[in-house]
Each structure stands twice: as structure tokens, then as C-alpha cells.
C-alpha positions as CSV (number, residue, x, y, z in Angstrom):
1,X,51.7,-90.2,100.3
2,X,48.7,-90.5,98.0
3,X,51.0,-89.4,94.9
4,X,53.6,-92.0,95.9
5,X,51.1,-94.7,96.1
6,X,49.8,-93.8,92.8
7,X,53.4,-93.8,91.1
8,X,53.9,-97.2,92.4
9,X,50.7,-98.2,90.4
10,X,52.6,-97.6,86.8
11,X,54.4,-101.0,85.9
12,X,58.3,-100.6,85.8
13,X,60.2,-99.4,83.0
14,X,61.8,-101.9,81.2
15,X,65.0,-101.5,79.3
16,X,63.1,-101.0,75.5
17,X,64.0,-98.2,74.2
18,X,61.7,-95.3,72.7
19,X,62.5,-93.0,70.2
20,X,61.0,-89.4,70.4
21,X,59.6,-88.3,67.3
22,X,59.6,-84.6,66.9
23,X,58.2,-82.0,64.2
24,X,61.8,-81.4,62.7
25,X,62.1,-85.7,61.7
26,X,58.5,-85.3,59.5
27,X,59.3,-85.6,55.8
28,X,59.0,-82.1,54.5
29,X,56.7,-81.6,51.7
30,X,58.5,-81.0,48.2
31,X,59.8,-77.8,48.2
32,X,58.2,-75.3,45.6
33,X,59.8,-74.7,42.5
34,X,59.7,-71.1,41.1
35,X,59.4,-70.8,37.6
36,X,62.6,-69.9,36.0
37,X,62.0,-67.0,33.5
38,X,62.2,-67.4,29.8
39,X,65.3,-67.5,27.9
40,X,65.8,-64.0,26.7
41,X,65.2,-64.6,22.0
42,X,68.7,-65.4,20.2
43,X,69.7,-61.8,18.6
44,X,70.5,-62.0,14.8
45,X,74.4,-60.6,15.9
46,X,75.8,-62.2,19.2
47,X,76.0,-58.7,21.6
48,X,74.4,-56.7,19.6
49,X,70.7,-55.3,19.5
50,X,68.1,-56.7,17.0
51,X,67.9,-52.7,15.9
52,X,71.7,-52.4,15.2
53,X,72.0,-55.5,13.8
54,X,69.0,-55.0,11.3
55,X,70.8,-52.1,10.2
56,X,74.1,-53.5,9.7
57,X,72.6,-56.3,7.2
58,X,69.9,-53.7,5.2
59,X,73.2,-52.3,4.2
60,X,74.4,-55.3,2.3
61,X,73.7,-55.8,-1.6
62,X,70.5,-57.6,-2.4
63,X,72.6,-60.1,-4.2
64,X,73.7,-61.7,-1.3
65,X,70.1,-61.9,0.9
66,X,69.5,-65.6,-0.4
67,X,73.0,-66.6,1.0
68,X,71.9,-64.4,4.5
69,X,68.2,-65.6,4.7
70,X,70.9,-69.2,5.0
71,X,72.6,-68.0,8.0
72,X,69.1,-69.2,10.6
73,X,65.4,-69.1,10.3
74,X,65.7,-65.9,12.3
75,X,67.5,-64.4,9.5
76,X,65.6,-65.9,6.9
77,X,62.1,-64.3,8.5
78,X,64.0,-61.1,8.8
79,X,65.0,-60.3,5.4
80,X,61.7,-61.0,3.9
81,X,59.7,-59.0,7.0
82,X,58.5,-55.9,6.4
83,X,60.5,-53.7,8.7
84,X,63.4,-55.0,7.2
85,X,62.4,-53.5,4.1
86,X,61.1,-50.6,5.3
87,X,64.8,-49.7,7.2
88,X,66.3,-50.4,3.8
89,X,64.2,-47.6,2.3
90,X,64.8,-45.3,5.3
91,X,68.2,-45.6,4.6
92,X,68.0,-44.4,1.1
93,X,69.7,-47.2,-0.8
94,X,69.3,-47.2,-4.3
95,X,70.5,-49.9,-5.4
96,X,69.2,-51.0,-9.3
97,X,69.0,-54.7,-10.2
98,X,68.5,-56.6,-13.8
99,X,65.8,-59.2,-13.7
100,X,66.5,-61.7,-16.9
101,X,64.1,-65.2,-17.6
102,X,66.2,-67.3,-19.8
103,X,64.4,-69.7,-21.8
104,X,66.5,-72.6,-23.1
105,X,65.0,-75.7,-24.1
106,X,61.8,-75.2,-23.2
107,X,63.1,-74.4,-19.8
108,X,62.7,-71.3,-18.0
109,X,65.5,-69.5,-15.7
110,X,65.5,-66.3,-13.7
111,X,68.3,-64.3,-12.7
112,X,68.4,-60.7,-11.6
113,X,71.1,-58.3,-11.4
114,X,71.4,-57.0,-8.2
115,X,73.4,-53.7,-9.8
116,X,73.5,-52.3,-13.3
117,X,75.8,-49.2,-12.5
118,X,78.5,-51.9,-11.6
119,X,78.2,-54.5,-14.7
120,X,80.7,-57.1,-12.8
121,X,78.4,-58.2,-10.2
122,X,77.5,-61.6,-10.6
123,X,73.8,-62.7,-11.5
124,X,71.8,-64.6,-8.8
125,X,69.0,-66.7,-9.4
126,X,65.4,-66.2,-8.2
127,X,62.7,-68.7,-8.4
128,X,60.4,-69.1,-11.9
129,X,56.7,-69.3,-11.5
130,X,55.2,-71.9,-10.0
131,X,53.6,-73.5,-13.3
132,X,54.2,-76.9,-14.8
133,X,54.3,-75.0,-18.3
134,X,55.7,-71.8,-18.9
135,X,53.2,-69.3,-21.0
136,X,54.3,-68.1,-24.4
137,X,53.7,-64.4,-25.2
138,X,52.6,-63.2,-22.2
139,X,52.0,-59.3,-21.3
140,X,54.1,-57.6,-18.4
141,X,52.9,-54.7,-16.2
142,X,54.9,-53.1,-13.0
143,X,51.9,-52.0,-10.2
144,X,54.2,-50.5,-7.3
145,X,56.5,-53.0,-6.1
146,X,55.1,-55.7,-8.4
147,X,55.8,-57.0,-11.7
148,X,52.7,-58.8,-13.2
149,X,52.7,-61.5,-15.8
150,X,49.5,-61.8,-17.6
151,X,48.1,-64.2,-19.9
152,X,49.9,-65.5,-22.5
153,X,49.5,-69.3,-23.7
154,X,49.8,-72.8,-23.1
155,X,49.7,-75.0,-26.3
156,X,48.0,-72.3,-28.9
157,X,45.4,-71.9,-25.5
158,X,45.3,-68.4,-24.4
159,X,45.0,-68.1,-20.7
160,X,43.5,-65.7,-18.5
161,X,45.8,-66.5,-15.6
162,X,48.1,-63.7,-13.8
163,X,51.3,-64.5,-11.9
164,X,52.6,-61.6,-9.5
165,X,56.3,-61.0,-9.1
166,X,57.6,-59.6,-5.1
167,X,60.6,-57.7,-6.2
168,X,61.0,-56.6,-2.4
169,X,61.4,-60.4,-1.8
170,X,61.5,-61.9,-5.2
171,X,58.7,-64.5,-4.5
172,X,55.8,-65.4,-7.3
173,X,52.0,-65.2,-5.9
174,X,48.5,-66.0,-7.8
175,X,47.0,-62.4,-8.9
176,X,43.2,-62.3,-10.1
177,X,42.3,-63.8,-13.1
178,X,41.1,-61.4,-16.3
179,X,38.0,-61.9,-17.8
180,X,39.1,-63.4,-21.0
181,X,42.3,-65.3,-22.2
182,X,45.4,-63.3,-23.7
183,X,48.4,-64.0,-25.9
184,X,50.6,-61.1,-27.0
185,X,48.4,-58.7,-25.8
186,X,50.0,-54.8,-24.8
187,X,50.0,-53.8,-21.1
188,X,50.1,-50.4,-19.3
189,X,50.2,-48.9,-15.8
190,X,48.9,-45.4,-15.4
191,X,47.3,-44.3,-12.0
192,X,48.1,-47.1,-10.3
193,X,46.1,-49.5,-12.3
194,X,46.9,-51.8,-14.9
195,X,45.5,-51.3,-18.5
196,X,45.8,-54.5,-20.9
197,X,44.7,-54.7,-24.6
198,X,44.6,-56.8,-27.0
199,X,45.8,-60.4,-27.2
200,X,42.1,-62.0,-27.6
201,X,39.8,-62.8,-30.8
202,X,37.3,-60.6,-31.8
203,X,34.5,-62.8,-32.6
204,X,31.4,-62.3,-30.4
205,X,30.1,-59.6,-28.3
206,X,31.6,-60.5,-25.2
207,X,35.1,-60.5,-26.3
208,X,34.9,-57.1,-27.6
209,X,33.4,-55.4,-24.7
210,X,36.9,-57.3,-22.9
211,X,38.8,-56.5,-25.6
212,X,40.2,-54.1,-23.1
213,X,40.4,-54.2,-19.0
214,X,41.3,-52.5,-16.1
215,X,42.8,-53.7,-12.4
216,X,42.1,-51.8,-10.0
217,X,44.4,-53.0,-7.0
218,X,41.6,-51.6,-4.1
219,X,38.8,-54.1,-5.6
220,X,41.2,-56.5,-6.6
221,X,39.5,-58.0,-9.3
222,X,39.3,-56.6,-13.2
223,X,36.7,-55.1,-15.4
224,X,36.0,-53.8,-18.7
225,X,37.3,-50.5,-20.0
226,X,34.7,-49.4,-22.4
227,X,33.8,-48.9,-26.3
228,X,36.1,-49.0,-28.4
229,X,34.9,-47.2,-31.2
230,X,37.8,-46.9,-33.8
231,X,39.3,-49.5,-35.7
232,X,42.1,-51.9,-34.7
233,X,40.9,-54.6,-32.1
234,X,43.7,-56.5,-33.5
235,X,44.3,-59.6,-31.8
236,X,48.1,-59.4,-31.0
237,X,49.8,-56.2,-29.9
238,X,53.9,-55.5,-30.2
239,X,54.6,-52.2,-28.3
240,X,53.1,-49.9,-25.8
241,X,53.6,-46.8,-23.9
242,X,52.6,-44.2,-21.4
243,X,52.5,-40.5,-22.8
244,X,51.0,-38.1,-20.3
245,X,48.2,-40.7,-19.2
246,X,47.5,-41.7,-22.4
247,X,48.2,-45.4,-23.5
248,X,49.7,-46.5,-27.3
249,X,49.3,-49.7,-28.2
250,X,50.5,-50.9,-31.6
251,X,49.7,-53.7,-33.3
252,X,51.4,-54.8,-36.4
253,X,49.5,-52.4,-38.6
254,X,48.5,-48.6,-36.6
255,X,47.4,-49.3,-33.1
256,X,45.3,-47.4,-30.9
257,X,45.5,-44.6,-28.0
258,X,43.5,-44.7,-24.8
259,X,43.2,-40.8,-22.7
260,X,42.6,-42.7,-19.5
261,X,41.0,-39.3,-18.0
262,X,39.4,-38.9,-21.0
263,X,38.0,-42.2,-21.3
264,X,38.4,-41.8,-24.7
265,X,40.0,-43.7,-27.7
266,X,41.5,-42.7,-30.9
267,X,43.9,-43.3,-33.2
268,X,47.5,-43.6,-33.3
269,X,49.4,-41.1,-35.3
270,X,50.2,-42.0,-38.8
271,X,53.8,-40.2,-38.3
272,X,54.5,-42.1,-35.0
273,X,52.9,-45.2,-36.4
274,X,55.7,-45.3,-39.2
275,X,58.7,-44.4,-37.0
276,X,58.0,-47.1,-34.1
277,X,60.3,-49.8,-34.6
278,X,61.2,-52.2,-31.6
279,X,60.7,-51.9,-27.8
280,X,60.2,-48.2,-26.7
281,X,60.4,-46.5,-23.7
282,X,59.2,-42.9,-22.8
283,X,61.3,-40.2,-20.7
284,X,60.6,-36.7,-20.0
285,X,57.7,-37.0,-22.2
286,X,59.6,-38.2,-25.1
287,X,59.3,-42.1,-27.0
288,X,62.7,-43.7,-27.6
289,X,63.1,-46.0,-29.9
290,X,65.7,-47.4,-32.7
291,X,65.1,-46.9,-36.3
292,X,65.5,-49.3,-39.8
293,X,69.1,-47.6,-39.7
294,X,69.9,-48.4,-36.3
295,X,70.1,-45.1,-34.8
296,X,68.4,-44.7,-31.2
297,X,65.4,-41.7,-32.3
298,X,63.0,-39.5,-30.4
299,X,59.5,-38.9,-31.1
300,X,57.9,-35.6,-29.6
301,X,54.2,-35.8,-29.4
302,X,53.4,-32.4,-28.9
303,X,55.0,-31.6,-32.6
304,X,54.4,-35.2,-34.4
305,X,58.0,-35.0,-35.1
306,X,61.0,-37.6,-34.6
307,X,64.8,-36.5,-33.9
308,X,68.0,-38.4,-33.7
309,X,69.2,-38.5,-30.6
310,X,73.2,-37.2,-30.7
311,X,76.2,-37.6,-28.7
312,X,75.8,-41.7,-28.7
313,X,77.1,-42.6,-32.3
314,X,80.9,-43.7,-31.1
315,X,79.7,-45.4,-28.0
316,X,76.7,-47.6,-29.3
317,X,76.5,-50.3,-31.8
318,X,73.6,-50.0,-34.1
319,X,70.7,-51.7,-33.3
320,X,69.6,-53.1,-36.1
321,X,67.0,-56.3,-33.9
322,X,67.1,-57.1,-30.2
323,X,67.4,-54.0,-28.1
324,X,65.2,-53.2,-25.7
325,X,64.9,-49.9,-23.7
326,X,63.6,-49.6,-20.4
327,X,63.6,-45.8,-18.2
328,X,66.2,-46.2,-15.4
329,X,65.2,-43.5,-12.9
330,X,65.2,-41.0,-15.5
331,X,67.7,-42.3,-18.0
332,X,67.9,-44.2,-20.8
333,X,69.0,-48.1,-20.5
334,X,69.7,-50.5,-23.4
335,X,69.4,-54.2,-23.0
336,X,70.4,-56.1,-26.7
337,X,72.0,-59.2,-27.7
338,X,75.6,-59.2,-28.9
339,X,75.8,-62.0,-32.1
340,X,79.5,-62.5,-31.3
341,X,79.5,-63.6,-27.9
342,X,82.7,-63.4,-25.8
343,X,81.6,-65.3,-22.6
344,X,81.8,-68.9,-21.2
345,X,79.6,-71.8,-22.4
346,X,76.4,-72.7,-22.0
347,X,74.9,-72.8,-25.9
348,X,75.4,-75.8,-28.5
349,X,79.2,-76.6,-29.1
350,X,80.1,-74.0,-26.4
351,X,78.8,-71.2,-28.7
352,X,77.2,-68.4,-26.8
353,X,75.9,-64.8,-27.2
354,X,76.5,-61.7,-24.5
355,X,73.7,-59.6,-23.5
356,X,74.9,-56.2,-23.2
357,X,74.0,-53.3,-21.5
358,X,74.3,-49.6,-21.9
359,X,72.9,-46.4,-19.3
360,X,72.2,-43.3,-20.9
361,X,71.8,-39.8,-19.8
362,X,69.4,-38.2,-22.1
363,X,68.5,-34.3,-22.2
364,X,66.5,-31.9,-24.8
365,X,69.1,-29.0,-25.8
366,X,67.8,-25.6,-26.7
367,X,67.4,-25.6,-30.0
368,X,64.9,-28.8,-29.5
369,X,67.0,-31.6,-30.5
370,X,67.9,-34.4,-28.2
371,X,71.4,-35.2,-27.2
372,X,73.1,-38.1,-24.9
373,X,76.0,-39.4,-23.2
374,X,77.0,-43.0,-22.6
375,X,77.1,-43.7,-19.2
376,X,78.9,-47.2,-19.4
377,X,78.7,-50.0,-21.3
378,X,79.5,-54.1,-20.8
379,X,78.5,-57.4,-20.9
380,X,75.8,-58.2,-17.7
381,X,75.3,-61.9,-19.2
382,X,76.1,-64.6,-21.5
383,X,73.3,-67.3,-23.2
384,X,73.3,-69.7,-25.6
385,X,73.1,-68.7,-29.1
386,X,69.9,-68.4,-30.2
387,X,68.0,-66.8,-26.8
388,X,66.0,-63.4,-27.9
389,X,65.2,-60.5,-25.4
390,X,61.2,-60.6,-24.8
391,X,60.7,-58.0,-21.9
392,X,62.7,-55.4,-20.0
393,X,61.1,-52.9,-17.3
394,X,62.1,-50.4,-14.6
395,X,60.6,-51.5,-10.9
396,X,60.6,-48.7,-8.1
397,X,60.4,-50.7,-4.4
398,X,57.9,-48.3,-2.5
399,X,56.7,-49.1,1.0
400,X,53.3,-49.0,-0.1
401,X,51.4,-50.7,-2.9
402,X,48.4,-48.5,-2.6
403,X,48.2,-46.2,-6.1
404,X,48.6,-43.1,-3.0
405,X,51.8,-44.6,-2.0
406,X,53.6,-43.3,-5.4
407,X,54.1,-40.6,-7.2
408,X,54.3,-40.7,-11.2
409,X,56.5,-38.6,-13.6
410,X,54.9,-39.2,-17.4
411,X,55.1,-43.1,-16.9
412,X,58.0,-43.6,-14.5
413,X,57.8,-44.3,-11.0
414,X,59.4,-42.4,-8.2
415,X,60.7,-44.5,-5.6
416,X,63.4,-46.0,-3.4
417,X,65.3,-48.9,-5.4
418,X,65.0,-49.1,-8.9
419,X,65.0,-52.9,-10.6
420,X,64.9,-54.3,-14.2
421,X,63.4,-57.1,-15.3
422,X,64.3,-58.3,-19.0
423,X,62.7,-61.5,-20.4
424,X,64.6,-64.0,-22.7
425,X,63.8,-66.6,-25.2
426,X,65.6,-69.6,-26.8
């Protein structure tokens, strides 16, 4: 009774209707997004490994890695990293190439040959050093993987600047400055350092304590070499060579020999002194060079004697100016210019000259002579009348730069890919 009477008490529903609002009809919060993983890296091949695929392009020529590095940046980072490199050496390719600088018209061009045991490859450029004015008569050393260009001059100004050559990449980087300023001065690597001599005035004390210097590549900087107590501080050098650690350097009259061990200096022999004509090269202990005749000699230091060297008459010119020699992983290249050139234009009135090459295998016989046999022989390039060879060297790419990394047979280096490097001039 008391519960109806209390109902009664609520006023009456009317005919408004209510809506019921339940949990499910709240907005839901925004739903949580979960971070979407990152994309997996773009592989150098499409469906192939990053491992594979670096193997697959070590094995193609060095000729063609500027049109690769082209391909992506991924590619481009690849061929100059390290690893790539280092797959390339695990793989054993040996794989020579011709460095030339052309200089015409005051302008200077690289190239290298990416193959010398196959003449018809075609040249491909590589950048010059990054200098407003190229220097005249500067001095070339190989350190490792490295070709170094020292000195020279800029308007009769001899500099004391060094420019450093990657061959593993073929990029230029600033090396430490010498102590003095050179110009046709003579240049040497033995124990993984770099000798230079010469190429500097003689006038005052402190140029002929520099006369000489040394880079060590661990302290990175250079440093004097020591007394030279014989004659012939001359100021410009023409030749030099390694003969069982020892350094010749000749000047236009005699020159001078360094016993790095030793530390001592001394005279060049009067015999060897006489016979030294052009650019030499040493092999197996022995310093080739060509004679007033043309004929490619010999010179054995242990008997002070020269000797012809047979077996190469029919398929050699003779070399009367202009060859250069360079040790090729143990055999003999020539580099010289060709007066009647055969190849397409490029000089004055379409007139150009072929720079021809030659590789050698050299060998002592038993009765002490010296004896050859042409390899191959052809044209590698073709230059305007007038260009001159100024510089050609052997480069070994070793994984290491450190003088440990190397080993050294009389003044050739032991390593994975063998390179050239000729310098020309207009």
C-alpha cells in the first residue's frame, strides 16, 4: 500500500523520448598505430645478396668501374669501399693498367690503360690534380698503392707541394709538403719510404742539409737524410734506380749512390755512369737501359760490366730518344713514341704520333749474357705530334699501405694488380 502510494508520487511519463546511452556508443580513442618496420636496404642486384653481387662486379675490368660507380649511389660507394677492393684481391685478379698524362697546350689529360697484355682496350680517363697550374718537372715515386708527385714548378718557382695518386680508386689527395722546393729532382722508394734528391739550389746551409729527404709514411711528415759528403749536389737529376737497397741518382754529369742500410753515400761508377742513357729500369738485379746505338743493354753491378740484351733485334725498333722502361711484374715493358703515327687525329693538321708498347721476358743464360723474347707489341695510344714521354712506373695494389704490408724483390713490388703510369708532354 505504502509502495503504491509512493509510485503515485512520480509525475507521469510523458510521451518524450529518451535515448539510452551505453559504453559501446562512447567515441573510441584512436586506435594505436604499430610502427611498421623498416624497409629492408635496395641490394646492388635485384634478388640477389649484397655478397654475390659484390662478387659478380669485382670481376669486371677496371675500365669500366666509372661507367658502374653511374649505375646508383649505392654502386658508386661500393666500388670505391674498401671491401670491394679487398674481394677483388681475394680473387686474385691481376689485371695491369697504363696510366698516361697528356700534356697539350698547356693542358694536362689523364688516361689509364686498364690492360697492357691486351693493347685494344680502350683508354679511360681519370681526373688530373686538382691544381689551377700544372707543375713542370716534377719527381714521381710509387709508396704501396700510391703514386706520388712531388715538386716540380710553377713559373721557374720550385714547389715543395706533393699530390698523391689512389690507383685503387684513381682519386688525387694532398700529401705532406717537403722541406724545400724541387724541380727535376730524382725519386726512390726502398723500404717503404720515399727517398728524393736533388732538384733544389745549393746555396746556403739549409738547403744542403735538404738536399736530400726521406718520408716515412708512419710519421707522415719528411726529414733530412744526412751528409752528403762526395761531390755532385747537382741541382737537377735525370735518372734513378733501386739496386739491392741502394739508390743511383744521375745528374747530367756522374751522380751519386745512397746504401740506405748503410747510410752511406758514394759515388757512381764511372763505367755505369758512361753507359746510362735514357729512362732505366732494374730487374732481377740488373739496370736496363738503351744505348747511343739503340740497342736495349744490361748493366751488372756486381761485375761493372754492360751486355746487350739478345733475342729482341727483329721485334724492336731501335731506340734511338723517347723510350721508357718500367718492370712489369718481373718483365721488361717499353713505352716510346712512334714519329710516324698511324692513328686518328688529335695534333695540328690531323698529324699525330702512336705511343707504342712492348712486354718483354728477360732472363740471364748460363754463360752470363742476357737474352729476351717479345712478348707483344702495338700501338696503346695516339697524341698529337710533338707530346714527349716524361714518366712511366709499375704500381702493385696491396691491401695495405703500411711498409709491412709488401714485400720487395730488388726494387719491384709484390702485389695483387700491377698498373703503369707514363707521363706525357707537348
Amino acid at each position: 500500500m505504502n509502495d503504491a502510494l509512493n509510485l503515485a508520487t512520480y509525475p507521469p511519463m510523458s510521451d518524450q523520448t529518451y535515448s539510452i546511452v551505453t559504453t559501446t556508443d562512447r567515441p573510441s580513442p584512436p586506435p594505436t598505430t604499430t610502427p611498421h618496420p623498416p624497409p629492408p636496404p635496395t641490394p646492388l642486384i635485384p634478388h640477389l645478396p649484397d655478397d654475390i653481387s659484390i662478387q659478380c662486379i669485382a670481376r669486371v675490368p677496371r675500365t669500366h668501374h666509372p661507367t658502374l660507380s653511374l649505375v646508383s649511389k649505392l654502386w658508386h660507394s661500393t666500388i670505391r669501399s674498401q671491401h670491394f677492393f679487398t674481394t677483388r684481391s681475394l680473387l686474385h685478379i691481376t689485371q695491369p693498367s697504363l696510366y698516361l698524362n697528356i700534356r697539350h697546350n698547356s693542358t694536362f689529360q689523364y688516361y689509364f690503360h686498364a690492360n697492357p697484355n691486351n693493347p685494344n682496350h680502350k683508354l679511360s680517363p681519370f681526373p688530373h690534380p686538382p691544381v689551377p697550374i700544372h707543375p713542370v718537372g716534377p719527381a714521381y715515386a710509387v709508396l704501396g698503392s700510391k703514386i706520388y708527385l712531388i715538386g716540380g714548378s710553377v713559373n721557374d718557382i720550385p714547389l715543395n707541394t706533393v699530390w698523391v695518386l689512389d690507383c685503387k680508386i684513381n682519386k688525387w689527395e694532398v700529401g705532406p709538403r717537403m722541406r724545400v722546393g724541387r724541380e727535376f729532382a730524382a725519386a726512390a722508394t726502398v723500404g717503404g719510404k720515399i727517398y728524393v734528391m736533388g732538384g733544389c739550389v745549393v746555396d746556403n746551409r739549409l738547403k744542403a742539409v735538404n738536399w736530400a729527404e726521406v718520408y716515412d709514411p708512419e710519421v707522415g711528415e719528411w726529414g733530412p737524410v744526412g751528409s752528403l759528403e762526395v761531390e755532385g749536389k747537382d741541382k737537377w737529376m735525370h735518372a734513378c734506380a733501386v739496386i739491392d737497397g741502394r739508390i743511383y741518382a744521375m745528374a747530367d754529369r756522374g751522380g751519386v749512390v745512397y746504401d740506405v742500410v748503410g747510410r752511406e753515400w758514394g759515388r757512381v761508377p764511372k763505367r755505369l755512369d758512361l753507359g746510362w742513357r735514357g729512362r732505366a729500369v732494374v730487374i732481377d738485379g740488373v739496370l736496363y737501359c738503351y744505348d747511343y746505338l739503340g740497342k736495349i743493354r744490361g748493366y751488372d753491378v756486381e761485375r761493372d760490366v754492360w751486355k746487350e740484351l739478345r733475342g729482341v733485334e727483329k721485334g724492336l725498333p731501335k731506340f734511338l730518344c723517347g723510350a721508357t722502361m718500367v718492370d712489369l711484374d718481373g718483365r721488361l715493358c717499353v713505352v716510346w713514341e712512334c714519329k710516324e703515327g698511324g692513328g686518328g687525329g688529335g695534333g695540328v693538321g690531323g698529324k699525330v704520333m702512336d705511343v707504342m708498347c712492348a712486354e718483354i721476358d728477360v732472363r740471364k743464360d748460363e754463360d752470363g749474357g742476357l737474352s729476351g723474347s717479345v712478348l707483344w707489341v702495338d700501338v696503346i695510344l695516339s697524341v698529337p705530334v710533338g707530346s714527349s714521354i716524361l714518366h712511366c712506373m709499375a704500381v702493385a695494389l696491396i691491401l695495405n699501405n703500411s711498409p709491412q704490408a709488401y714485400k720487395s724483390t730488388g726494387n719491384r713490388r709484390i702485389g695483387i694488380v700491377h698498373n703503369l703510369f707514363v707521363s706525357f708532354w707537348l
